[in-house]
C-alpha positions as CSV (number, residue, x, y, z in Angstrom):
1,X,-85.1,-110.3,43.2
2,X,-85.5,-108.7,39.8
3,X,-82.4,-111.0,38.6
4,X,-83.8,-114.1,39.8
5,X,-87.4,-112.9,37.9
6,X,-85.5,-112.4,35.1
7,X,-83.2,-116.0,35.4
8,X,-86.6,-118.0,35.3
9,X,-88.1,-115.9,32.5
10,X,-85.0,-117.0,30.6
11,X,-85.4,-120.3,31.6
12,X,-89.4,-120.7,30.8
13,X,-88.2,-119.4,27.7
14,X,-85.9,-121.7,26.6
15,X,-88.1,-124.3,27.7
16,X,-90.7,-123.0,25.6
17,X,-88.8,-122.9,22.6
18,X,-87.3,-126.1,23.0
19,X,-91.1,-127.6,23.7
20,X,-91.9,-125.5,20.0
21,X,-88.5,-127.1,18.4
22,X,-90.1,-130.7,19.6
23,X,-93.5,-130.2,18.4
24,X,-92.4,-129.0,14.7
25,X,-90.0,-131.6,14.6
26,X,-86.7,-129.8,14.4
27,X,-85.3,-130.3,17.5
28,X,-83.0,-133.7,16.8
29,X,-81.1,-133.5,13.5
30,X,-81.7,-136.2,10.9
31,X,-78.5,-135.9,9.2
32,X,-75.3,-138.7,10.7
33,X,-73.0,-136.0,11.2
34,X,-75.3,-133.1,13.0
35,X,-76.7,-136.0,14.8
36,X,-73.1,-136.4,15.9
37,X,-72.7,-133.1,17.0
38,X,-76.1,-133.8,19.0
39,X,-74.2,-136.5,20.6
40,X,-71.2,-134.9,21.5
41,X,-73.2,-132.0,23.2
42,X,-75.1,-134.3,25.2
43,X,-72.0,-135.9,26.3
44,X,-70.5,-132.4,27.1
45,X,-73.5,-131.9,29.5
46,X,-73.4,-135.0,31.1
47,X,-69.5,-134.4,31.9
48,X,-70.6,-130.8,32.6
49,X,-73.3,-132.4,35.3
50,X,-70.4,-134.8,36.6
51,X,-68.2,-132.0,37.5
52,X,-70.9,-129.6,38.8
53,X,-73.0,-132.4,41.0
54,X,-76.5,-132.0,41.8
55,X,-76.7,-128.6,43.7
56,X,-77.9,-126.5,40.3
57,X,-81.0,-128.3,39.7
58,X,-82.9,-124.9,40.3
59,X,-84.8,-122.4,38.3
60,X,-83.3,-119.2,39.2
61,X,-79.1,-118.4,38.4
62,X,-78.2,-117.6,41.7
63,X,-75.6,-119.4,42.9
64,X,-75.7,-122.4,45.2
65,X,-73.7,-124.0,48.0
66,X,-70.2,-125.1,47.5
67,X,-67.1,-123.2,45.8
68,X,-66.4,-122.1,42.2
69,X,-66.0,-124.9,40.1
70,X,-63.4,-124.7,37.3
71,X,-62.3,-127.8,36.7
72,X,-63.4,-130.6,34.0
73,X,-65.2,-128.9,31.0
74,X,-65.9,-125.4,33.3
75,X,-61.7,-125.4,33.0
76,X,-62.2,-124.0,29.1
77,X,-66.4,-123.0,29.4
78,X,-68.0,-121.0,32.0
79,X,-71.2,-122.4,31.6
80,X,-70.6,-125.4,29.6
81,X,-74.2,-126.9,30.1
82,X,-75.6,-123.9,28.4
83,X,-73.1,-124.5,25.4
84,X,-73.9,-128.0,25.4
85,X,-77.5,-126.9,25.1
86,X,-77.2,-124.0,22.3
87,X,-75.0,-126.7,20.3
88,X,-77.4,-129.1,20.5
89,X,-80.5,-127.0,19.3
90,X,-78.7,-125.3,16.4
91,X,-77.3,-128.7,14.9
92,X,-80.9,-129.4,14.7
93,X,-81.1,-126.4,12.4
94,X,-78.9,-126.6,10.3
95,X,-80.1,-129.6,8.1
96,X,-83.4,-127.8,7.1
97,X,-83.7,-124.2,8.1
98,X,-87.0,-122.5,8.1
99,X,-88.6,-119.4,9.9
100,X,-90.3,-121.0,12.4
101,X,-87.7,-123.2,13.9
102,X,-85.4,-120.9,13.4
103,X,-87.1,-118.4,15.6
104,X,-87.2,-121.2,18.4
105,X,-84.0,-121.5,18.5
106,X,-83.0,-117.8,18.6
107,X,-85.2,-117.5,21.4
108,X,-84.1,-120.9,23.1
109,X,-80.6,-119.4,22.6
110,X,-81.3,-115.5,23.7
111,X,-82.5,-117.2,27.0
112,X,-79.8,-119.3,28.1
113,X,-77.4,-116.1,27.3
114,X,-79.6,-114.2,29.7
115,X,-79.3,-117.0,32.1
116,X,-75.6,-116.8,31.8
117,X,-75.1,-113.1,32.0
118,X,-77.6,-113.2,35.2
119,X,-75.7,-116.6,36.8
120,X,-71.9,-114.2,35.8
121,X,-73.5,-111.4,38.2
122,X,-74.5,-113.4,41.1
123,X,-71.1,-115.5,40.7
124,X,-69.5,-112.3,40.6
125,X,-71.1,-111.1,43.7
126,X,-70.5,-114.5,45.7
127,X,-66.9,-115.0,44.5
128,X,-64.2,-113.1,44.6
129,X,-62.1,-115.3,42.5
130,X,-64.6,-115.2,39.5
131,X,-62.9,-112.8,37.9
132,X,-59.8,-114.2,37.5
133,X,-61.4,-117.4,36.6
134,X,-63.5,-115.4,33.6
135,X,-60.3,-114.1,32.4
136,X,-59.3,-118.0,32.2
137,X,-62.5,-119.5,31.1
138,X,-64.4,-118.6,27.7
139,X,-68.6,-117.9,28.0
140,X,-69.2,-119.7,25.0
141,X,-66.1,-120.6,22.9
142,X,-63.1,-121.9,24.0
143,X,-59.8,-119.8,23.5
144,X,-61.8,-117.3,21.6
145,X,-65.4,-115.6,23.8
């Protein structure tokens, strides 16, 4: 129970910051090439979304119906939507760095890595096979963490 408290509160978080990011204009990047990286993290998500399907549209980390996917983009990144996501709000940042935003985005960022480290515990718990696959599969960057 506490975990799945603790999932959403990352999650209202992020959401939060990523409302603040919009509302002082610093959440898209203005610059061709971040834009690009913009681009090619929303592209990672969508192929992340492809692979995954629709059964983790839900607030909390637990895991849903269905076996361990590790194929597509969760075959180098364990939780490649919340990489697409962090990539996405710190090329926004990069351009034109200031307290503020840069505070958003920490926070943004601090609560999708809670999300993650909540979602490893419950995958843990509901497959056996995770651990192999962690050992495979990099959290954040591939062949490196």
């Amino acid at each position: 129970m506490l975990k799945n408290l603790l999932s959403i509160l990352g999650l209202l978080l992020t959401v939060a910051a990523l409302a603040g990011l919009l509302f002082v204009h610093h959440l898209f990047a203005k610059s061709p090439y971040l834009l690009a990286v913009q681009v090619a993290a929303a592209l990672l998500m969508i192929w992340a979304r492809k692979t995954f399907g629709l059964r983790s549209f839900h607030a909390a980390a637990n895991t849903s119906e269905g076996g361990l996917v590790t194929t597509g983009p969760y075959r180098y990144w364990r939780h490649p939507i919340y990489v697409s996501i962090i990539c996405f709000i710190w090329a926004g940042q990069v351009q034109a760095p200031s307290a503020v935003p840069l505070a958003l985005a920490a926070t943004a960022s601090l609560g999708l890595i809670a999300r993650m480290l909540i979602e490893e515990r419950f995958l843990t718990q509901a497959y056996p096979e995770y651990a192999e696959y962690a050992k495979r599969a990099k959290r954040l960057i591939p062949f490196v963490y």
